[in-house]
C-alpha positions as protocol buffer text, in pm:
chain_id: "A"
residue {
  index: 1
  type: UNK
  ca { x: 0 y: 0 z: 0 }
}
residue {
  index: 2
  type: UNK
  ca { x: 161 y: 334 z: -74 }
}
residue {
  index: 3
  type: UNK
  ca { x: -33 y: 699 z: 28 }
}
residue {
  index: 4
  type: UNK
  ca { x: -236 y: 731 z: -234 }
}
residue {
  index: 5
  type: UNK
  ca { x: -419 y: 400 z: -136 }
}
residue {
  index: 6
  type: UNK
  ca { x: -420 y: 476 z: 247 }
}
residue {
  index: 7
  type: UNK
  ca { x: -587 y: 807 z: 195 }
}
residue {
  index: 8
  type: UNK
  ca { x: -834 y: 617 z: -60 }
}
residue {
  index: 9
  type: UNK
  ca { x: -895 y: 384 z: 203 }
}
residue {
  index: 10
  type: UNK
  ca { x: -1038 y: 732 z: 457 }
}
residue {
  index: 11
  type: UNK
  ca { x: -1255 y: 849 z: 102 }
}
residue {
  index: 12
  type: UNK
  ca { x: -992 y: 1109 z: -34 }
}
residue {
  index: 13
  type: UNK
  ca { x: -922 y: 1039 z: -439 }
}
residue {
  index: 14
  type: UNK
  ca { x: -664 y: 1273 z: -464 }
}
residue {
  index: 15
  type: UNK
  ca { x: -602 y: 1460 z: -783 }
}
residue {
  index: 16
  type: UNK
  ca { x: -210 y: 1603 z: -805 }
}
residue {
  index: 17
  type: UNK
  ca { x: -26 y: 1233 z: -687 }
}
residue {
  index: 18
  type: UNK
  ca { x: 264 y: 1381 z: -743 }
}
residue {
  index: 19
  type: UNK
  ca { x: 211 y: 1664 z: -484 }
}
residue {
  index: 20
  type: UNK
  ca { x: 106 y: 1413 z: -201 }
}
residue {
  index: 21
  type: UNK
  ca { x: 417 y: 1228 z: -274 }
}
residue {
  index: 22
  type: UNK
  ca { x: 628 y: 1515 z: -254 }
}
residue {
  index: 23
  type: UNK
  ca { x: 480 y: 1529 z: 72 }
}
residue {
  index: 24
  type: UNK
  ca { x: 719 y: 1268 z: 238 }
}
residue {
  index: 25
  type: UNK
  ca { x: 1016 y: 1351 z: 80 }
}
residue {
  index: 26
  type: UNK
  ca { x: 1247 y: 1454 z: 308 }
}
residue {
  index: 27
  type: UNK
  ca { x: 1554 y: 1678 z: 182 }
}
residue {
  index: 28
  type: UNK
  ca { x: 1827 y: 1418 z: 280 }
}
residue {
  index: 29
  type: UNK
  ca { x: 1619 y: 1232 z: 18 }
}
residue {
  index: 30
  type: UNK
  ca { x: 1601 y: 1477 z: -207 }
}
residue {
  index: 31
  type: UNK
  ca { x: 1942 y: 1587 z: -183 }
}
residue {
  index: 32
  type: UNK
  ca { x: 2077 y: 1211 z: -249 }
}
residue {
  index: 33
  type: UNK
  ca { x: 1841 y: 1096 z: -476 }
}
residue {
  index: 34
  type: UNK
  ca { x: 1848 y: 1452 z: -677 }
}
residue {
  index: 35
  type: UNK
  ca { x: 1487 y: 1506 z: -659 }
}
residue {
  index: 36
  type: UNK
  ca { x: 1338 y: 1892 z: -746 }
}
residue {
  index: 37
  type: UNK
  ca { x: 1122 y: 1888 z: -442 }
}
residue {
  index: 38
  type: UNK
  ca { x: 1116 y: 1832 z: -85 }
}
residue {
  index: 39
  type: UNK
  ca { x: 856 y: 1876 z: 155 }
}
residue {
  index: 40
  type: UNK
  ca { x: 939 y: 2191 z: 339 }
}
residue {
  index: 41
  type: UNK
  ca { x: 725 y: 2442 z: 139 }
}
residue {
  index: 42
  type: UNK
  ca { x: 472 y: 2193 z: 174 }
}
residue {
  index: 43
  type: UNK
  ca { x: 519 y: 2210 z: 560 }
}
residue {
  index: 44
  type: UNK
  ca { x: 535 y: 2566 z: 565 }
}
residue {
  index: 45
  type: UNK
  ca { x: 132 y: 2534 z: 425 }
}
residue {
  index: 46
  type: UNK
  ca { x: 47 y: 2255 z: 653 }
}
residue {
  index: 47
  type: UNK
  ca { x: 144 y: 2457 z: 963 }
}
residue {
  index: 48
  type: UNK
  ca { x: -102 y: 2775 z: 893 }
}
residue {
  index: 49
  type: UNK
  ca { x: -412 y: 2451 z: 792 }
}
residue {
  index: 50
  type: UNK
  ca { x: -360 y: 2320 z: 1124 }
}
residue {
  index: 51
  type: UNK
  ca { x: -304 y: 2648 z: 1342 }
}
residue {
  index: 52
  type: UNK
  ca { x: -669 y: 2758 z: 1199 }
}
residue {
  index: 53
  type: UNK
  ca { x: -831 y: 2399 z: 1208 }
}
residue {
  index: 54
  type: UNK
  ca { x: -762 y: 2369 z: 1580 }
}
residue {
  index: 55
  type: UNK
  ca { x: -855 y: 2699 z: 1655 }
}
residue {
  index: 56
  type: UNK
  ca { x: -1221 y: 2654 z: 1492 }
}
residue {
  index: 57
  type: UNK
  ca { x: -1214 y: 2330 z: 1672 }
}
residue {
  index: 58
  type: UNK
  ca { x: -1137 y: 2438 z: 1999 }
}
residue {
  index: 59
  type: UNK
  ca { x: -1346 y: 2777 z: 1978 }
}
residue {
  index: 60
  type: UNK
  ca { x: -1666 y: 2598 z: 2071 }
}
residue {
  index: 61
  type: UNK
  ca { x: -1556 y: 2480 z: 2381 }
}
residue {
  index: 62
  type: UNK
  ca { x: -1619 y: 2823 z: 2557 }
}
residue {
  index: 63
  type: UNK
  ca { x: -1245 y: 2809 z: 2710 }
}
residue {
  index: 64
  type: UNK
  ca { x: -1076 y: 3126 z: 2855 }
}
residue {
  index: 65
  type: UNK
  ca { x: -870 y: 3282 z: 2558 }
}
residue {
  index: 66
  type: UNK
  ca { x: -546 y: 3193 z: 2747 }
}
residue {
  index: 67
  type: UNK
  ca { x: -683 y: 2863 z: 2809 }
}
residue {
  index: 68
  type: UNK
  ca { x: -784 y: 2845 z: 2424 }
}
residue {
  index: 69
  type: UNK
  ca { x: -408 y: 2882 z: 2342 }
}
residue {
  index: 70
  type: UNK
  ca { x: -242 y: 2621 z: 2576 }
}
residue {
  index: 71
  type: UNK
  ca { x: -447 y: 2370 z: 2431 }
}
residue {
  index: 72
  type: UNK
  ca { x: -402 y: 2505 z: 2130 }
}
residue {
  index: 73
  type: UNK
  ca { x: -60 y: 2443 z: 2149 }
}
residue {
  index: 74
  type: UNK
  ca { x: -51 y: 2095 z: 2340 }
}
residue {
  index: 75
  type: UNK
  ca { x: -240 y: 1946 z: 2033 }
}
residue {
  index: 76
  type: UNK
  ca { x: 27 y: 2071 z: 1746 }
}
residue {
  index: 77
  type: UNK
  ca { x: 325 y: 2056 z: 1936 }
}
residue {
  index: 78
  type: UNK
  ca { x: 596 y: 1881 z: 1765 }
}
residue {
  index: 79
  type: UNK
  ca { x: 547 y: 1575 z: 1984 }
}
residue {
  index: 80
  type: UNK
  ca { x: 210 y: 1549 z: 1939 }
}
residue {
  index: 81
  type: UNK
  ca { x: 210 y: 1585 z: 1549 }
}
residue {
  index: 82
  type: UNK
  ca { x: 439 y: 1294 z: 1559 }
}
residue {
  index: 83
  type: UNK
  ca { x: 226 y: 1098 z: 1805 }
}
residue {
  index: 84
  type: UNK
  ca { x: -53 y: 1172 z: 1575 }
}
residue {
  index: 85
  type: UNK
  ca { x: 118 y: 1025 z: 1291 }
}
residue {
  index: 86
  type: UNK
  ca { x: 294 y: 755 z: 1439 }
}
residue {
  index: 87
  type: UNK
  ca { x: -130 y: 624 z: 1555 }
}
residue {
  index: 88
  type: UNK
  ca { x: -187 y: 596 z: 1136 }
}
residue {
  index: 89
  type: UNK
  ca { x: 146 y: 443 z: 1040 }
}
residue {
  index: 90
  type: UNK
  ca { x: 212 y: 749 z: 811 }
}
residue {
  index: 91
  type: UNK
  ca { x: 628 y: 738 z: 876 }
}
residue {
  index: 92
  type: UNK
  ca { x: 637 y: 426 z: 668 }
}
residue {
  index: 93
  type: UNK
  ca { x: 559 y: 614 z: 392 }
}
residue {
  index: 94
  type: UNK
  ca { x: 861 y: 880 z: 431 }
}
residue {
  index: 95
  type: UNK
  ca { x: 1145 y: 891 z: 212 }
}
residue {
  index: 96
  type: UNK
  ca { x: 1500 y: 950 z: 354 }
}
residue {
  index: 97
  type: UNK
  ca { x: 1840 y: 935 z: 249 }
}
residue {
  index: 98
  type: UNK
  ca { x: 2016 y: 695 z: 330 }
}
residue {
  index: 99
  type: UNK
  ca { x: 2301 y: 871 z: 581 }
}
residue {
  index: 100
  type: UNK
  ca { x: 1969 y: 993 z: 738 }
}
residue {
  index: 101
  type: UNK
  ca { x: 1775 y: 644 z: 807 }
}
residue {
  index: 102
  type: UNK
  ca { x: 2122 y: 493 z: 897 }
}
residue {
  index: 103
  type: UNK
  ca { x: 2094 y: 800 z: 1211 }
}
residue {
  index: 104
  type: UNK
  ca { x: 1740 y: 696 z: 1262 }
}
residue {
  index: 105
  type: UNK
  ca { x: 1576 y: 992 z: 1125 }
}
residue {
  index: 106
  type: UNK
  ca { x: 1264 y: 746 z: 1095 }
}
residue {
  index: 107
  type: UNK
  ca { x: 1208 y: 780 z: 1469 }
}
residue {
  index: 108
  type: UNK
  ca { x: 1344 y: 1122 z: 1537 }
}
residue {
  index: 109
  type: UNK
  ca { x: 980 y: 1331 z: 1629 }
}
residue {
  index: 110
  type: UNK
  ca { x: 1073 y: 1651 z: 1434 }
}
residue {
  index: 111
  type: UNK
  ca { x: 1080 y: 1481 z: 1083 }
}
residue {
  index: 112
  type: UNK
  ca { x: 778 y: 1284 z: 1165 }
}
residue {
  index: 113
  type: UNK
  ca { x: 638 y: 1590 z: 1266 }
}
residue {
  index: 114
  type: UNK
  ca { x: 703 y: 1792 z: 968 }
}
residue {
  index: 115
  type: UNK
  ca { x: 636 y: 1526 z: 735 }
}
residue {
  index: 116
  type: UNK
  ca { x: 274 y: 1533 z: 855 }
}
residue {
  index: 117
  type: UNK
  ca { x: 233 y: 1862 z: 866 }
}
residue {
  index: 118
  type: UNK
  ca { x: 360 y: 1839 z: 497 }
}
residue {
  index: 119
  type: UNK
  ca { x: 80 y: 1567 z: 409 }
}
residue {
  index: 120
  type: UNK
  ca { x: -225 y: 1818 z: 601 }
}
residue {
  index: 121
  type: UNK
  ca { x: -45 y: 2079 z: 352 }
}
residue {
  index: 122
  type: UNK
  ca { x: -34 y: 1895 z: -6 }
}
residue {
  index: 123
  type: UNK
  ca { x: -403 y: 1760 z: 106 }
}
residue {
  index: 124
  type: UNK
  ca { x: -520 y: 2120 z: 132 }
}
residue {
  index: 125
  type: UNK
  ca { x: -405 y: 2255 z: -187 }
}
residue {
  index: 126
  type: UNK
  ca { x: -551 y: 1975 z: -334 }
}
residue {
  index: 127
  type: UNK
  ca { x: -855 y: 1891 z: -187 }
}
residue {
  index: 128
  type: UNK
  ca { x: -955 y: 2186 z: 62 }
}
residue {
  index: 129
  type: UNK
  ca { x: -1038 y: 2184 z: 383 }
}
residue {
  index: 130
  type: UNK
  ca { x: -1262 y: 1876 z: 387 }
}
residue {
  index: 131
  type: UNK
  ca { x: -976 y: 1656 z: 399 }
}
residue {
  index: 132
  type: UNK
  ca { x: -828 y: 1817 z: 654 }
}
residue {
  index: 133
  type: UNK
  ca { x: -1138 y: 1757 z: 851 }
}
residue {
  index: 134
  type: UNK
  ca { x: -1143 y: 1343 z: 744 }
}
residue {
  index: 135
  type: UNK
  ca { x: -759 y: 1331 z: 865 }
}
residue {
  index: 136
  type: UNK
  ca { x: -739 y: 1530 z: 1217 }
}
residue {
  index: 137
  type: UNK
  ca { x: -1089 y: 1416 z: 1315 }
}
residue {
  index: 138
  type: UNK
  ca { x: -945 y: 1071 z: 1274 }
}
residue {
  index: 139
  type: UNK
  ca { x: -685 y: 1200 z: 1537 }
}
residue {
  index: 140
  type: UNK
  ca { x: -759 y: 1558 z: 1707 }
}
residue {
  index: 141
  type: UNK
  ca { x: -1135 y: 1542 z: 1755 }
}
residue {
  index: 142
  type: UNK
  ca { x: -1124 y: 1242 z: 2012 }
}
residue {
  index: 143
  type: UNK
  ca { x: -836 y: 1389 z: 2238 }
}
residue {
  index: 144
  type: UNK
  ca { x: -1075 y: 1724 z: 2251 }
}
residue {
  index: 145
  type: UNK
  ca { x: -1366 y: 1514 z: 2389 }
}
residue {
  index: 146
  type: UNK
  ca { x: -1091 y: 1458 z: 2688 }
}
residue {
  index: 147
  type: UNK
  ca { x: -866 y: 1796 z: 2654 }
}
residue {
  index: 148
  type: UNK
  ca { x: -713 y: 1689 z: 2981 }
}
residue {
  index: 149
  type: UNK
  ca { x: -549 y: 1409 z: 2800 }
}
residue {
  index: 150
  type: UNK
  ca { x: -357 y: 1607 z: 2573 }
}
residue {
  index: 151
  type: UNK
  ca { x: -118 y: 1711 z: 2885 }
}
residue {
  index: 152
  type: UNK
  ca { x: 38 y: 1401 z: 2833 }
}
residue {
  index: 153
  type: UNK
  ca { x: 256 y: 1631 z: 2511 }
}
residue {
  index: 154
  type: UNK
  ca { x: 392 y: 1832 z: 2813 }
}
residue {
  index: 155
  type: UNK
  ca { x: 361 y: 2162 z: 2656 }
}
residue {
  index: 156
  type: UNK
  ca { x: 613 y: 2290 z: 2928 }
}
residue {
  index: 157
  type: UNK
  ca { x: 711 y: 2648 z: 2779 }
}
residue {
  index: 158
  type: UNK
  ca { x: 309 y: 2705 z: 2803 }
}
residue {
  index: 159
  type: UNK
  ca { x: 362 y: 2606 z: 3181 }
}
residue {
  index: 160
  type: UNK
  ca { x: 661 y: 2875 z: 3213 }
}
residue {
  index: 161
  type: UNK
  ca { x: 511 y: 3108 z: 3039 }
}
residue {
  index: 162
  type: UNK
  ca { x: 193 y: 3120 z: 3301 }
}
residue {
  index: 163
  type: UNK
  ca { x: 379 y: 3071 z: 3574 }
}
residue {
  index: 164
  type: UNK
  ca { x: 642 y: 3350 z: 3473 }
}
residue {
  index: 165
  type: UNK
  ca { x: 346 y: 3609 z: 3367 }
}
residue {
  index: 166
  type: UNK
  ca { x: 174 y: 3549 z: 3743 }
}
residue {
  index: 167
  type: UNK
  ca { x: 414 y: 3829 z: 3822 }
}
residue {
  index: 168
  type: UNK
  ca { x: 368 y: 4134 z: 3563 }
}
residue {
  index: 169
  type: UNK
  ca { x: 695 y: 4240 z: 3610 }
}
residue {
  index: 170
  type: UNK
  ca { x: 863 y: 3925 z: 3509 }
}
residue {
  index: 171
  type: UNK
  ca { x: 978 y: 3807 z: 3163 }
}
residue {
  index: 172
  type: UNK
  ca { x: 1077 y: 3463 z: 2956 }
}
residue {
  index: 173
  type: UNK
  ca { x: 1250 y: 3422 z: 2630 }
}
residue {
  index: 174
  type: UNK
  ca { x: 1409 y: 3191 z: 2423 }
}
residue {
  index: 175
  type: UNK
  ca { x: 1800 y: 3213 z: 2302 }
}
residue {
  index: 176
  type: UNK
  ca { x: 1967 y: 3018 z: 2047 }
}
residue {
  index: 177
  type: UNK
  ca { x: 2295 y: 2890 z: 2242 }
}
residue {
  index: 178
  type: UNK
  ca { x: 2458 y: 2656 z: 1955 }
}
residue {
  index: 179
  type: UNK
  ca { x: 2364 y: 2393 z: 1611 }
}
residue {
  index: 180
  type: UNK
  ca { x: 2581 y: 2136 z: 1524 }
}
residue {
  index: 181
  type: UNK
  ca { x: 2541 y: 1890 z: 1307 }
}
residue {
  index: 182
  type: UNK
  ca { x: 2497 y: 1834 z: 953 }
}
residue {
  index: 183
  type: UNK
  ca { x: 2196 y: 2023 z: 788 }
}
residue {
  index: 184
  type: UNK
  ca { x: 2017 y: 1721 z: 751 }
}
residue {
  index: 185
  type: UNK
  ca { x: 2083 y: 1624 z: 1086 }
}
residue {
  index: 186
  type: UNK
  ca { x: 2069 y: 1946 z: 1327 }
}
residue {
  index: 187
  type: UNK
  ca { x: 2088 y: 1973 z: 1673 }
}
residue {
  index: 188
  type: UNK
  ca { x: 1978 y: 2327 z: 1828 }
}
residue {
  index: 189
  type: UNK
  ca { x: 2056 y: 2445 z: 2229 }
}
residue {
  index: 190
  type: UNK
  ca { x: 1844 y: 2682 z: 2361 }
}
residue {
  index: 191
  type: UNK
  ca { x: 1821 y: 2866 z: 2709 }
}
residue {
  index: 192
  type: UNK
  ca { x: 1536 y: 2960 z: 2910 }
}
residue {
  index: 193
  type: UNK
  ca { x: 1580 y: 3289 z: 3013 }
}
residue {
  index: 194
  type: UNK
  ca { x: 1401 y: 3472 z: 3303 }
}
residue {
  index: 195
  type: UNK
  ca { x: 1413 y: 3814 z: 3428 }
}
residue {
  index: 196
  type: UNK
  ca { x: 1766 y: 3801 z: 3213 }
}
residue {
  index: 197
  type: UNK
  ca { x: 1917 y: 3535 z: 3399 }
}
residue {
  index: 198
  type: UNK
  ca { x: 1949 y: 3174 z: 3235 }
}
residue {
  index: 199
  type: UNK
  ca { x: 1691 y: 2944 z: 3424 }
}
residue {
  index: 200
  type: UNK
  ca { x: 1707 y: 2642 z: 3168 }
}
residue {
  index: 201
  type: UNK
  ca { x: 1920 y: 2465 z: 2831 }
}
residue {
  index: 202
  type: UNK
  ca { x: 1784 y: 2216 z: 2627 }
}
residue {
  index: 203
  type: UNK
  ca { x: 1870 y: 2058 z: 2292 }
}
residue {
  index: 204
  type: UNK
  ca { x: 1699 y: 1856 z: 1989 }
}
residue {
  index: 205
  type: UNK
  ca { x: 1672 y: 1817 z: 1666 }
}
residue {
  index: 206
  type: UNK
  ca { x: 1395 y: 2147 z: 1637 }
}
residue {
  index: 207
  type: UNK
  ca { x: 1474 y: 2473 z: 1763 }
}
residue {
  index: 208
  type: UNK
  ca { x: 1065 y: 2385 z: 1885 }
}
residue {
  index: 209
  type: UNK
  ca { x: 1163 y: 2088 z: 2066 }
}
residue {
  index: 210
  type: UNK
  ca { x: 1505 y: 2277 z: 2248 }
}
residue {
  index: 211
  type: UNK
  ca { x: 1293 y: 2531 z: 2335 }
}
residue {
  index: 212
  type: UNK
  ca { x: 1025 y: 2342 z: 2543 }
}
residue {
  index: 213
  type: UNK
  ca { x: 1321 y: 2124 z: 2690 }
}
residue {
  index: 214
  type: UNK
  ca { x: 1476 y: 2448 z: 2817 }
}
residue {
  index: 215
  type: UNK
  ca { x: 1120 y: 2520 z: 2949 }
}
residue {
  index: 216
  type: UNK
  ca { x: 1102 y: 2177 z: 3130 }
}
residue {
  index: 217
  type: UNK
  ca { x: 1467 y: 2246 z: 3335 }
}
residue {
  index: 218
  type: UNK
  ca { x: 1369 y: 2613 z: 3412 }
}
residue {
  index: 219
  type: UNK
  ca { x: 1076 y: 2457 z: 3521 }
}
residue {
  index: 220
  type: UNK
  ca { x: 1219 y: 2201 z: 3705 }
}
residue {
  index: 221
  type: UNK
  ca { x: 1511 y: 2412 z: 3849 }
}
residue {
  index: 222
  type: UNK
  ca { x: 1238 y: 2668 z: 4002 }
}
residue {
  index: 223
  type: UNK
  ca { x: 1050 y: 2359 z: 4141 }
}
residue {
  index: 224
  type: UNK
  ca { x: 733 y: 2434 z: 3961 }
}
């Protein structure tokens, strides 16, 4: 079975194969294999579909507008988009280069991540929001029935944030310490920083991802 089946298989005939392919292309792939397309513009398109599908999703719930946001964010955090495609097998489907699959790319949450938001992206240009709707019901809709559930992402630079902004007169922002590694393969550190002084470092593969782990030591080193 290759994508165009397993969408079939939820009721989407796609029309631009092509596109949905390009869709799980990663650029180590297309580097290697010296293909014209990758899927980061598609990414880039599959971001802004999911930030306003989630919003009209979690309008309705009558939630405080700060409220609103944190979950807004638990349910398309980097962790969570891979979770989400991890539940429909999608990373089977990705294409990597080989010096990228040897480093287990397959696994690593930010490629997963981007790859679906790729797919939500090349679905959308072709076949509007209605797709959209058949995928992430498939996989949002039932974790909003419980939003309690989706704490299990740890959205911990939504935690910092709240408990930094108790206090007016206090402040938290994100620095980019370091990135190493090859482009395929990056790894970010970023600090925490509170009030100016460096609560919290983390590192991963995102600049996302380093961010929230800086969040989870500030958060831990403040004992909150």
């Amino acid at each position: 079975m290759d994508i165009i089946e397993w969408l079939a298989e939820r009721g989407i005939e796609v029309n631009d194969k092509d596109l949905i392919h390009q869709a799980f292309i990663h650029s180590s792939y297309a580097n290697e294999y010296k293909q014209e397309h990758d899927n980061e513009r598609l990414e880039f398109m599959g971001d802004a579909v999911l930030q306003l599908w989630s919003s009209e999703a979690i309008y309705p719930m009558n939630l405080s507008e700060g409220r609103m946001t944190a979950l807004r964010q638990q349910i398309v955090c980097e962790k969570a988009l891979a979770a989400y495609a991890r539940e429909m097998d999608l990373p089977r489907f990705l294409k990597l280069g080989k010096g990228e699959e040897k480093m287990g790319g397959r696994n690593r949450d930010a490629i997963i991540a981007d790859m679906f938001e790729a797919m939500l992206g090349a679905l959308y240009l072709d076949q509007g929001y209605s797709a959209i709707t058949n995928i992430l019901d498939e996989v949002i809709t039932p974790r909003l029935a419980h939003p309690e559930e989706s704490e299990s992402f740890h959205d911990y630079k939504t935690r910092l944030q709240e408990y930094v902004q108790a206090d007016s007169r206090r402040t938290v922002h994100y620095e980019l310490v370091s990135e190493r590694g090859p482009s395929n393969a990056p790894v970010f550190v970023m600090n925490a920083i509170v009030d100016g002084v460096i609560m919290g470092t983390g590192e991963a593969g995102s600049k996302k991802q380093a961010e929230q782990n800086a969040a989870k030591d500030a958060l831990y080193k403040m004992a909150v």
